[in-house]
Backbone as JSON Lines, residues from 0, in Angstrom:
{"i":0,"aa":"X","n":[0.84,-1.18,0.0],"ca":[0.0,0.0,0.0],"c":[0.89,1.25,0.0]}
{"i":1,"aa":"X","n":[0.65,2.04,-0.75],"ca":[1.23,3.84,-0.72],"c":[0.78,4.06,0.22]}
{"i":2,"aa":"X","n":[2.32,4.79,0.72],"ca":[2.03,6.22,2.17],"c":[1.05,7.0,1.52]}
{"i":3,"aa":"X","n":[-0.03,7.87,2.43],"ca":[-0.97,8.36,2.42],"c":[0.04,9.95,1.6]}
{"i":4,"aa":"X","n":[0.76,10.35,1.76],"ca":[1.12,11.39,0.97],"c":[1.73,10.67,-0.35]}
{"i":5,"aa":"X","n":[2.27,10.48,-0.94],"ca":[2.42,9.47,-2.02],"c":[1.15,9.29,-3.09]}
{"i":6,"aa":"X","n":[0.17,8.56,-2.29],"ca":[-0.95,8.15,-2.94],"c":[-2.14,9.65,-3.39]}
{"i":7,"aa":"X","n":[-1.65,10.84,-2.57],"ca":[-2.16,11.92,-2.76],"c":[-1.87,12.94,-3.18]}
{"i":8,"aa":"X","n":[-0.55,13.12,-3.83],"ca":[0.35,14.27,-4.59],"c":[-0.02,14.27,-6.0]}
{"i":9,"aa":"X","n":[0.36,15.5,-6.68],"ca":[-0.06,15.95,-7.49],"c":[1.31,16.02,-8.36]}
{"i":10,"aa":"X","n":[1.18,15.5,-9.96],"ca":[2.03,15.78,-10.79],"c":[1.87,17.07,-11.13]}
{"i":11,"aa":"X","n":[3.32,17.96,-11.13],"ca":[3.06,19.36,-11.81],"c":[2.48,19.25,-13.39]}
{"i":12,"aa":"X","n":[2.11,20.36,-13.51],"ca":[1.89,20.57,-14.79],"c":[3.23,20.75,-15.79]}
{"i":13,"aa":"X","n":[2.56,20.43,-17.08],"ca":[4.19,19.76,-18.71],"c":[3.83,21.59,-18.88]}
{"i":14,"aa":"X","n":[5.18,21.37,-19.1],"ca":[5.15,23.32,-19.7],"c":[4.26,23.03,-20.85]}
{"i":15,"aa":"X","n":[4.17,22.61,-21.65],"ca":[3.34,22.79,-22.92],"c":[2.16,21.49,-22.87]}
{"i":16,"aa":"X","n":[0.96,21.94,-23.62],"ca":[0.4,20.53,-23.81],"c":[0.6,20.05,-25.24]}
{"i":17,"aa":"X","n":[1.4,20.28,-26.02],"ca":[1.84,19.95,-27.34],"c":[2.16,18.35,-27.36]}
{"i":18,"aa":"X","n":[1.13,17.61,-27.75],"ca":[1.52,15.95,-28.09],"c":[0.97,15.5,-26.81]}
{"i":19,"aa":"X","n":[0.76,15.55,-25.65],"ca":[0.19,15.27,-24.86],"c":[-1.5,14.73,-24.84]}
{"i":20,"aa":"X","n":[-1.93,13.93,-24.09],"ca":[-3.2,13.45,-24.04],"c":[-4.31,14.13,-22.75]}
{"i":21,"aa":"X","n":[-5.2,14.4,-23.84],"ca":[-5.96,15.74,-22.26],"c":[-7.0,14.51,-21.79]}
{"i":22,"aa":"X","n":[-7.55,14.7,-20.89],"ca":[-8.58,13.49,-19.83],"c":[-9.63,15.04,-19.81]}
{"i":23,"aa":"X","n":[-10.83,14.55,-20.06],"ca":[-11.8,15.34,-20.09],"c":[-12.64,14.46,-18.91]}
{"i":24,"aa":"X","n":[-12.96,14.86,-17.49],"ca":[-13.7,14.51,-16.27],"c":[-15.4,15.06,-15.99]}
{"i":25,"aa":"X","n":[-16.29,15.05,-16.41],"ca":[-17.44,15.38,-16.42],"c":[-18.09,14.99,-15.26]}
{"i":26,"aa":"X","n":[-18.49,15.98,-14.12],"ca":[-19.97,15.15,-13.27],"c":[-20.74,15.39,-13.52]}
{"i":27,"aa":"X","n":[-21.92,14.45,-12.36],"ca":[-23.04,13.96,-13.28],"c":[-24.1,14.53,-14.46]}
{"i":28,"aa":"X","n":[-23.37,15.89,-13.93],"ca":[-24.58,17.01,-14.27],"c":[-24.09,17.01,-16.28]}
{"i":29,"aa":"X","n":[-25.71,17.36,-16.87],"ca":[-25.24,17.42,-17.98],"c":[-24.77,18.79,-18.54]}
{"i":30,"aa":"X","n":[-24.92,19.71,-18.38],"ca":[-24.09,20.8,-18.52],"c":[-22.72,20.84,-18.4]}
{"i":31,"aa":"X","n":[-22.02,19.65,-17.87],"ca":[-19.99,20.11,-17.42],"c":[-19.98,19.29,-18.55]}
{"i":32,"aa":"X","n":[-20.76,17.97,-19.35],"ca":[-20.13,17.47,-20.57],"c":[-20.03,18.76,-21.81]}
{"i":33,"aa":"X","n":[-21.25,19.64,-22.04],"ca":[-20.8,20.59,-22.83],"c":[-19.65,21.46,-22.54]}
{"i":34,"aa":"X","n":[-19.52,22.25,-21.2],"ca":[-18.24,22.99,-20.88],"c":[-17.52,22.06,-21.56]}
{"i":35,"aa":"X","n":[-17.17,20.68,-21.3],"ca":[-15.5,20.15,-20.9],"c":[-15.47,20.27,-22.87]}
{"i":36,"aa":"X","n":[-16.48,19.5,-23.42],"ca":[-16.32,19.95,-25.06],"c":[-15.87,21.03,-25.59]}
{"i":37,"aa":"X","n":[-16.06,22.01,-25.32],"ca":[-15.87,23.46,-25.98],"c":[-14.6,23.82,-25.13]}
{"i":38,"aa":"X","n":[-14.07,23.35,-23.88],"ca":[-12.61,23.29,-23.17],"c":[-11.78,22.69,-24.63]}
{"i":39,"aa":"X","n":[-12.39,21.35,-24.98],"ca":[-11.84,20.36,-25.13],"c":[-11.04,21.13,-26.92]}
{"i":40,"aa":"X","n":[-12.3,21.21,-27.15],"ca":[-12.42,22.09,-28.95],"c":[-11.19,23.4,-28.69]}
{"i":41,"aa":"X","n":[-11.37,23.97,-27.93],"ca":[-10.02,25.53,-27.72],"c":[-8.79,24.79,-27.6]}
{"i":42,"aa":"X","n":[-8.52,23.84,-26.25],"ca":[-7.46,23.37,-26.41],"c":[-6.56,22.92,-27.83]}
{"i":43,"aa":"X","n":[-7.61,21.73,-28.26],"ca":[-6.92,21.62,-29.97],"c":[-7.07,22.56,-30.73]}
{"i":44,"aa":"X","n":[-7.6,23.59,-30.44],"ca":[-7.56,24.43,-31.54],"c":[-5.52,25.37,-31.18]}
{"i":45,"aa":"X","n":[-5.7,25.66,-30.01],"ca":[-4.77,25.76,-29.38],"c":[-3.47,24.98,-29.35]}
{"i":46,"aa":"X","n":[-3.4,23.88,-29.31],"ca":[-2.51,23.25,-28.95],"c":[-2.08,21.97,-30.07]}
{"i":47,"aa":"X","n":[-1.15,21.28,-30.39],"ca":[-0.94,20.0,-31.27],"c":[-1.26,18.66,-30.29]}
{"i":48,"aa":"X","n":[-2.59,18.62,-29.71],"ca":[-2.73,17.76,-28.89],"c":[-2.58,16.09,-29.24]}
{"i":49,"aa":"X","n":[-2.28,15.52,-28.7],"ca":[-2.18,13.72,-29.49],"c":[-3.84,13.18,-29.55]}
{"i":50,"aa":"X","n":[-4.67,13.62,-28.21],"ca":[-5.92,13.49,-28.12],"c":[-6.57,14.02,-27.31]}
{"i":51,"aa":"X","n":[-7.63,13.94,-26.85],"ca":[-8.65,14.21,-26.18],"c":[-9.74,13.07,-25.69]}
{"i":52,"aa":"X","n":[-9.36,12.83,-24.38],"ca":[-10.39,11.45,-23.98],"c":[-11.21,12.33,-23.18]}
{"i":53,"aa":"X","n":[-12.43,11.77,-23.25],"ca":[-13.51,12.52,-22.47],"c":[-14.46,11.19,-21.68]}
{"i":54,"aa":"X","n":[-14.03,11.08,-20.58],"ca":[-14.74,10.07,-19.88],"c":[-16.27,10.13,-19.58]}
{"i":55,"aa":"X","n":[-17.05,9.27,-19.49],"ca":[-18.36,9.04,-19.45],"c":[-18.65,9.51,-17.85]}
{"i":56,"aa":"X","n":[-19.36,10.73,-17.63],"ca":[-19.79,11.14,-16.44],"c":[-20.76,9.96,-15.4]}
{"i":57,"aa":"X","n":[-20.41,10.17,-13.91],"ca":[-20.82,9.6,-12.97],"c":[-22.95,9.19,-13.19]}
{"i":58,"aa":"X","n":[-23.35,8.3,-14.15],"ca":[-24.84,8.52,-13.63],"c":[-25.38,8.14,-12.25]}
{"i":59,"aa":"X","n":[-24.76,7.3,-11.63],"ca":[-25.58,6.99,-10.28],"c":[-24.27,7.3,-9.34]}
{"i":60,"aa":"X","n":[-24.55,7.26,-8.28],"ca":[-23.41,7.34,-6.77],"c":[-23.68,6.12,-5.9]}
{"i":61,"aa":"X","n":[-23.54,4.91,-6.28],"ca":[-23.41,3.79,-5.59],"c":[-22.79,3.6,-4.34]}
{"i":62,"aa":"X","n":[-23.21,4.43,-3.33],"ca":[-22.35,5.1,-2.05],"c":[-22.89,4.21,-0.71]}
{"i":63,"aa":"X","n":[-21.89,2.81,-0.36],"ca":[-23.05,2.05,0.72],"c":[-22.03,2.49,2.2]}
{"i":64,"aa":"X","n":[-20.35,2.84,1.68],"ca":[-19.79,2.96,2.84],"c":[-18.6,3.78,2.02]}
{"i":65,"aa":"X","n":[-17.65,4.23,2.25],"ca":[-17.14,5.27,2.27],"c":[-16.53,6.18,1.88]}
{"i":66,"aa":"X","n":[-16.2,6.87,0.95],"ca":[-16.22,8.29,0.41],"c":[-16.72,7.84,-1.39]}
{"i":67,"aa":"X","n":[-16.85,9.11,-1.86],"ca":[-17.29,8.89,-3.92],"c":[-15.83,8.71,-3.92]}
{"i":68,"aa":"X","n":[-14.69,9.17,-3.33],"ca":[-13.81,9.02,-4.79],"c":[-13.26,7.56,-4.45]}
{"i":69,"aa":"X","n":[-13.72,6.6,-3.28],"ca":[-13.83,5.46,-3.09],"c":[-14.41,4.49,-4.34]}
{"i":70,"aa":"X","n":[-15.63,4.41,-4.14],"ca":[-16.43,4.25,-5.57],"c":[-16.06,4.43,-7.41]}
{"i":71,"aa":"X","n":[-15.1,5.54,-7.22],"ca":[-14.84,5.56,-8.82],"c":[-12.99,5.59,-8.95]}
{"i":72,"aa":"X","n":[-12.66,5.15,-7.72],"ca":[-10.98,5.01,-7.35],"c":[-10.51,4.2,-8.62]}
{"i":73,"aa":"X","n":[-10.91,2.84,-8.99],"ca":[-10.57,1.87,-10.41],"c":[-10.51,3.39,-11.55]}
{"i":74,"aa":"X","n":[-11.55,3.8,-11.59],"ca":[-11.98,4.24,-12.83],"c":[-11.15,5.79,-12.8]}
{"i":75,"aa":"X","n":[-10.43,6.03,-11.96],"ca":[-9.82,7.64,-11.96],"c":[-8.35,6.98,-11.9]}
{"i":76,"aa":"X","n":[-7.9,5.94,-11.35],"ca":[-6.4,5.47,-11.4],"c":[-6.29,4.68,-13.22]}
{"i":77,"aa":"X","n":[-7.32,4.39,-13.7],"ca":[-6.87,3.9,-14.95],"c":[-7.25,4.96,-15.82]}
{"i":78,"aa":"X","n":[-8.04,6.26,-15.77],"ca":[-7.78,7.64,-16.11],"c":[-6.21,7.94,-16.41]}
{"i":79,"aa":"X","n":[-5.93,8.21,-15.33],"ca":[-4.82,8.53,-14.96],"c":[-3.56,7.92,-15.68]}
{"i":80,"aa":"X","n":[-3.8,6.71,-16.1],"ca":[-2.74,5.7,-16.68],"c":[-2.59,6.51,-18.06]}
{"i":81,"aa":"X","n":[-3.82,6.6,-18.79],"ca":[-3.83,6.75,-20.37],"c":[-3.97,8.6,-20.44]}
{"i":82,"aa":"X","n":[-3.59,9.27,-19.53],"ca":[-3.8,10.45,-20.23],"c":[-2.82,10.96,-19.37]}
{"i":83,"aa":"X","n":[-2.25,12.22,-19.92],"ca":[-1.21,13.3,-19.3],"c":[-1.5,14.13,-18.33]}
{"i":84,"aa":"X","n":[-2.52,14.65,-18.48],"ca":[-3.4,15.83,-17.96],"c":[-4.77,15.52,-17.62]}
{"i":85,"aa":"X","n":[-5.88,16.21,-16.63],"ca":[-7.16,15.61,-16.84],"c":[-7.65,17.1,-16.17]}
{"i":86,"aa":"X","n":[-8.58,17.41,-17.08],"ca":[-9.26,18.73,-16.66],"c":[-10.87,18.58,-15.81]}
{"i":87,"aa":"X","n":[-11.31,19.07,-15.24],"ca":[-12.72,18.19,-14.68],"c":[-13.91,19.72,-14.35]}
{"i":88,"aa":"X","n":[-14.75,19.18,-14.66],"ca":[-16.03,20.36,-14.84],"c":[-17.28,19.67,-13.86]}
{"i":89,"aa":"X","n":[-17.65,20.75,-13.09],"ca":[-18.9,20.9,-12.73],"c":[-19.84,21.27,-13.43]}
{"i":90,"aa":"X","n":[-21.13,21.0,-13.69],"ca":[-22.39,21.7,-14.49],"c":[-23.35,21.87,-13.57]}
{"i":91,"aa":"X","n":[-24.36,22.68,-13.94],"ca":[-25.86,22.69,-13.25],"c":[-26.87,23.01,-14.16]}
């Protein structure tokens, strides 16, 4: 098991996102999938990106014992594997 700081640090940010892979994070709400799109659209317009993954937002919170980022821990560590960066939007 990772020390609790370890398992919770943050990679700095790549000076450039040129060739890099962006992680597009949406919750549940359907409004942050449009934001993170039109994020998603400037960036490449912006940048020589390699891609743009945009993960399928949270529909239910299957919450019987203890915390959400418990619950979607698999699904944010194999995020994490395939992309460089991951930007994440709230909607309402």
């Amino acid at each position: 098991m990772k020390p609790l700081a370890a398992a919770t640090s943050l990679r700095g940010l790549p000076p450039s996102l040129d060739g890099k892979v962006v992680g597009l994070l949406p919750n549940w709400r359907p409004s942050a999938v449009h934001i993170l799109k039109a994020v998603g659209a400037l960036l490449e317009e912006r940048y020589r990106l390699k891609c743009v993954v945009m993960e399928q937002p949270v529909r239910e919170l299957p919450i019987r014992t203890g915390k959400l980022l418990d619950t979607m821990r698999e699904k944010l560590d194999d995020l994490a594997r395939r992309v460089d960066v991951v930007i994440t939007a709230t909607g309402d």
